[in-house]
Residue, then its C-alpha position, 0 to 999 in steps of 0.5 A: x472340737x473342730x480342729x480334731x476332725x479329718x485324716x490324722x487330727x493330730x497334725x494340727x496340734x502345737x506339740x506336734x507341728x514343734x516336735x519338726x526337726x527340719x529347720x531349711x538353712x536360711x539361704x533357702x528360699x523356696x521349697x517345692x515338691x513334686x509328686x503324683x497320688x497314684x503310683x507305688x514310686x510317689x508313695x514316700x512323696x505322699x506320705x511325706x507331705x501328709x506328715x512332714x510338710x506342716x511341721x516344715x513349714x511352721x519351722x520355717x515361716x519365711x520359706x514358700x513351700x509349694x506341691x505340685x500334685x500330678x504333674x510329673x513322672x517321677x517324685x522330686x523336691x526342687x530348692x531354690x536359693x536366694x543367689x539364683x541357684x537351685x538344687x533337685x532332690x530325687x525322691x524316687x522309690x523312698x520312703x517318708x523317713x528316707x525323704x526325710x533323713x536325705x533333707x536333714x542331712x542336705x538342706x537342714x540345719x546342723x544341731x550345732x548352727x541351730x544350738x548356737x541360733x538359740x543361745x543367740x536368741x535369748x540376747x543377755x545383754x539387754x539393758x534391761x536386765x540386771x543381776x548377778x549375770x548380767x552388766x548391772x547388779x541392782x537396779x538402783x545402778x540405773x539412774x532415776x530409781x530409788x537407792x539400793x536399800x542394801x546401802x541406804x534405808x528406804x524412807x519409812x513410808x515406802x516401807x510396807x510394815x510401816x504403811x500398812x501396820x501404821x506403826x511409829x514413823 
């Protein structure tokens, strides 16, 4: 298969891109890090991009994510948000899994918030659906369909023993 080829293949799976915990708070806008290949202080920087940047970006597909390879002293990640403002995250010295844990807990969504965006999500009050929780029970309440026929018998012909069996109309 083509897409099991390269460094570490398993990135490009679907389990693994929906297994990302990362979902960046809606006011987030763009997501930049900056971080050089050598040096033992961008080593976390690296290594987070190489495993945590695709999960982050398919959790977040309205936030541009840009990296800016080689350009700087010393690893960081700059967000910027849609009011103008930006916040500088300082990733010096740390690992993938301190990058990580730091982001959650500063410009990821809470479990609550991404519990409640969930639940939010699935909308029940649909007009289209009915049964026991929802607005209507049966789909006879509808106007234009065919009478419930728990109240009122189908026509024999609409019945399928009866078609089908061709037995006595």
């Amino acid at each position: 298969m083509p897409f099991m080829k390269g460094a570490a293949p398993i990135r490009r799976t679907l389990k693994y891109l929906e297994a990302g915990s990362l979902v960046l708070k809606d006011q987030i806008k763009i997501f930049t890090i900056n971080y050089n290949m050598g040096g033992k202080n961008h080593h976390g920087a690296k290594d987070f991009v190489f495993w945590y940047l695709p999960q982050i970006q398919y959790k977040n597909p309205t936030v541009q994510i840009s990296t800016f390879k080689s350009m700087t002293p010393t690893p960081f990640i700059r967000c910027f948000y849609d009011n103008g403002t930006q916040m500088l995250i300082d990733v010096d010295n740390r690992s993938k899994e301190e990058i990580h844990t730091h982001l959650l807990e500063v410009v990821g969504k809470t479990k609550e918030v991404l519990e409640a965006e969930v639940i939010a999500k699935e909308k029940k009050d649909n007009p289209a659906n009915f049964g026991p929780h929802c607005d209507r029970h049966c789909i006879c309440e509808i106007p234009g369909q065919i009478p419930c026929p728990g109240t009122c018998p189908l026509p024999k012909i609409m019945r399928g023993k009866y078609k089908y069996n061709k037995a006595e109309m």
